[in-house]
TORZA-668182 format. One record per residue (C-alpha): x, y, z. Coordinates in steps of 0.02 Angstrom, whole numbers, plus 50000, padded with zeros to 5 digits. Each point is the difference from the previous one (the first is absolute). Example, Ala and Ser with C-alpha at 12.3 -4.5 7.8 and 13.67 -1.06 7.14 Angstrom:
2
506154977550390;500695017249967;
This chain:
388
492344951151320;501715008049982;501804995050014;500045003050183;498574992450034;500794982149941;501655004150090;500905002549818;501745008750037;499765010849842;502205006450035;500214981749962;499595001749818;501315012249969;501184990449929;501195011749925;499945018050052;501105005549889;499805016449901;498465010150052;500565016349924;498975000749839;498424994950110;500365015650110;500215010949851;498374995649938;498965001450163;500785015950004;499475005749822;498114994350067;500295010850143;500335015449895;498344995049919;500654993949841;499224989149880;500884981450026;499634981649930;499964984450093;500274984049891;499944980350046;500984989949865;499644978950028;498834985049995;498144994850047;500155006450174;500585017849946;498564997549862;498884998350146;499584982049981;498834993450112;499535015450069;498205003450023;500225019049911;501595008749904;499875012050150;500274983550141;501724994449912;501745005750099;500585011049859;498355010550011;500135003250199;501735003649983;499525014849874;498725004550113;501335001950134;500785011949920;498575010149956;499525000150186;501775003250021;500075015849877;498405005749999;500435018449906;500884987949874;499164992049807;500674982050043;499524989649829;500044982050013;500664986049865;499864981550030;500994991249849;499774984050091;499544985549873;499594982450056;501074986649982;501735009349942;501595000250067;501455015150010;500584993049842;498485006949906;499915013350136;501735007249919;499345000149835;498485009350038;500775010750132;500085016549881;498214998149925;498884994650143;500985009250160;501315013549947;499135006549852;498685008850146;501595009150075;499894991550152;500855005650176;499644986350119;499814982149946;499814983450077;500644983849888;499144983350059;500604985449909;500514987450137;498644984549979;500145000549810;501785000250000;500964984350044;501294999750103;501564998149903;501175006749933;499145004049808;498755012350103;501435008150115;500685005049833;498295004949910;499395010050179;501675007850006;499775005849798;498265006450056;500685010250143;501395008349923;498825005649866;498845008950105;501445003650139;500975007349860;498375010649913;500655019349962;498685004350117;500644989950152;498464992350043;499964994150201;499894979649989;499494989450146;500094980649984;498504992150062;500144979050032;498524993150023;499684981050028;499194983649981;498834993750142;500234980249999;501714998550020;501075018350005;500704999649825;500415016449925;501505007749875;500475010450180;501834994649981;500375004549847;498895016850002;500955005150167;501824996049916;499355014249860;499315010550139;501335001350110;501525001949859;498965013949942;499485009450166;498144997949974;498794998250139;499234981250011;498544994750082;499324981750000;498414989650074;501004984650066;500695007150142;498335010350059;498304991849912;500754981549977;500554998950168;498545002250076;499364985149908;501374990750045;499785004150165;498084996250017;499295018150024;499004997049859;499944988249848;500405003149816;498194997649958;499705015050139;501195011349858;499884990449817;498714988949930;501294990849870;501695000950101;500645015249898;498935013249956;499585009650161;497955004450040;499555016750079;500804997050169;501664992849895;499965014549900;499765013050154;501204991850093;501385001149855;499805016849986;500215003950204;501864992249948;500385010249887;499085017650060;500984996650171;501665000949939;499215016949896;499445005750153;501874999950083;500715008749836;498865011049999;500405004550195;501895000949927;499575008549868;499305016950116;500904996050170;500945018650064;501434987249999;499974995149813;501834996349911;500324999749816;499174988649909;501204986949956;500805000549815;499084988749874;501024984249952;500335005849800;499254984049921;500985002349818;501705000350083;499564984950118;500864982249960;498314989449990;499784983050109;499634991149847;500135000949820;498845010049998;499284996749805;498205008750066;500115018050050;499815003549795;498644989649944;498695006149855;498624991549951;499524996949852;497984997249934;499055003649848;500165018450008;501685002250013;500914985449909;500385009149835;501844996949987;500054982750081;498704990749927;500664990349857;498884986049932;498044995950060;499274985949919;498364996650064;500055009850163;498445013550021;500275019350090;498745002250146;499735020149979;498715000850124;500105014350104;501064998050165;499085013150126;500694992550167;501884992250021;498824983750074;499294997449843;501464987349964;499524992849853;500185014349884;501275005949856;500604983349962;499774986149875;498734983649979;500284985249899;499224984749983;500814986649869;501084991750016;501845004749918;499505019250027;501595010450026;500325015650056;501935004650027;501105017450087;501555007150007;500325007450163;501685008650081;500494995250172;500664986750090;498334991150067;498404995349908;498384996250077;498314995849910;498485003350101;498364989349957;498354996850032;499684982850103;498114997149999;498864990050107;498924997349825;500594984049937;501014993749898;500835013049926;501535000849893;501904996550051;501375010649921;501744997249997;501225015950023;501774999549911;501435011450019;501545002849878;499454983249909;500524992850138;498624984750017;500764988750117;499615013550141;498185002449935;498795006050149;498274993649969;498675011150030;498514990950077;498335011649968;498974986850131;499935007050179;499854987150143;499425011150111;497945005049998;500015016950071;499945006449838;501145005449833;502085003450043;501065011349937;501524988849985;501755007149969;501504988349966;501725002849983;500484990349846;501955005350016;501015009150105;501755009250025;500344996649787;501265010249940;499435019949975;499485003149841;498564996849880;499034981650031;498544990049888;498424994750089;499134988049889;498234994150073;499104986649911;498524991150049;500564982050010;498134992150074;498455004849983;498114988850016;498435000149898;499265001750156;500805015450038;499165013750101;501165014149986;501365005049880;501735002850068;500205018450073;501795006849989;499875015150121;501965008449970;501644993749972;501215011050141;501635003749955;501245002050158;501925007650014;499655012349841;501135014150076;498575011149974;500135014150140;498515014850049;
């Protein structure tokens, strides 16, 4: 069934209009017939999660709108969604896994992984301004999508980004949520775990956002049509936050030369990474205890990203910066969820002083019963100053 067919005011989930001008210019390079890309940056449900095939998920029907749309047009699709991350790993992986494929149109999708509060307002808005900001002026639109049980979603703080910004926002609570809220149908009618949407979810997301591309689009072509609307320059633009995350490198076996300064203990995983989902790649295993493994990094923020397993026990680490072991974050490599493995990323210190900063991991607990070694992923350096 569609949108209309459940009553679902699809204008509601526009909720900032803001800047369509980019989005026009790239419908009308499809029009001409030109070759464009069509990227979805986010979590499990732009991963597809839940849905039946890759080709039932929202971000592939929204592609497929445009090829309907555009049908003289080459419209290549990316999906760079990854399970479980937030827009704080999203900024670090922004050039590799979405801008590196020169894309023109992009949705980002980060708003049930993110918390709301004011740590992801700043991350999202580091994310933004570094695609926002890309040379190649990429079109953004902010998709906020939404847990079934009770409504909770990062929507405030994504909007607050959005609308400072000009970029077009679309969300789920206002159109798909209220309809469970309002009895039309239940969540189990749309999700089977109260976040991930199924097939109807996932069609039903993308009517949201293809309906607002629909009245661009009729902007975009109308006899009437005005100037498109000057872009909001992003590098001249006084931040809402501190905004320590808009220059954020990552840093993994192969490419730590240069900051890696002592490993005692710790093992390189060089398997081959052929997919950006293969998350466990590129980093470092240990498994005794008093292993070290320690960086210098430049920047202002430091977070170490992990592997939390569902094979237990497995070992605890403890992460140290600037000698500074009062404030030691411990690293615990047990998940307590069961869906499966977790690529965990913690922020072990944040707004330090800008300059160069220690990172000293050591594993502080580990069992004879242990099933899996410790799996240090990355270590992310934020607020570098680096620039495109």
């Amino acid at each position: 069934m569609s949108a209309a067919e459940y009553g679902i005011d699809l204008k509601k989930g526009v909720l900032n209009r803001g800047n369509a001008g980019r989005i026009a210019r790239v419908m009308r390079k499809a029009a001409r017939g030109e070759r464009i890309t069509v990227g979805f940056l986010g979590g499990s449900i732009t991963q597809g999660c839940l849905s039946s095939t890759p080709k039932t998920c929202y971000a592939y029907l929204v592609c497929e709108w445009w090829r309907r749309k555009f049908p003289e047009a080459e419209v290549a699709y990316v999906n760079a969604g990854i399970g479980g991350t937030t827009s704080q790993f999203g900024a670090a992986r922004a050039d590799s896994d979405l801008l590196a494929f020169d894309i023109d149109f992009t949705v980002v999708e980060f708003s049930v992984n993110d918390d709301n509060s004011a740590h992801f307002l700043e991350t999202y808005e580091g994310l933004i301004r570094r695609i926002y900001g890309h040379p190649a002026s990429p079109a953004v639109l902010i998709v906020n999508s939404v847990r079934y049980d009770d409504g909770s979603n990062a929507q405030e703080q994504h909007v607050k980004v959005g609308r400072a910004y000009g970029i077009p926002c679309v969300g789920m609570k206002p159109t798909i949520y209220e309809k469970v809220l309002d009895g039309t149908f239940t969540s189990r009618d749309v999700t089977e775990d109260d976040l991930h949407p199924n097939d109807l979810g996932h069609a039903l997301m993308a009517e949201v956002i293809t309906d607002f591309l629909e009245d661009v689009y009729a902007q975009a072509f109308a006899d009437t049509r005005q100037e498109d609307e000057a872009d909001v320059d992003v590098k001249n633009m006084t931040p809402l936050s501190e905004n320590a995350y808009e220059d954020s490198v990552r840093y993994r076996n192969n490419n730590c030369g240069g900051v890696l300064t002592c490993n005692e203990g710790f093992t390189a995983d060089n398997t081959p990474q052929h997919d950006i989902r293969e998350i466990f790649r590129c980093g470092w295993t240990a498994d005794k205890a008093g292993a070290r493994i320690c960086f210098k990094v430049k920047g202002t923020c430091i977070g170490v990203q992990y592997r939390q397993s569902v094979s237990q026990p497995t070992p605890i680490a403890r992460a140290v910066v600037d000698g500074d072991a009062a404030h030691a974050v411990i690293l615990d490599g047990n998940f307590k969820e069961t869906w499966g493995d977790n690529l965990q990323l913690d922020t072990v210190a944040e707004h330090l002083p800008y300059g160069e900063h220690t990172v000293e991991l050591e594993l502080v607990e580990t069992h004879e019963q242990d099933r899996t070694p410790f799996y240090l992923v990355s270590v992310i350096s934020s607020g570098s100053g680096s620039s495109f």
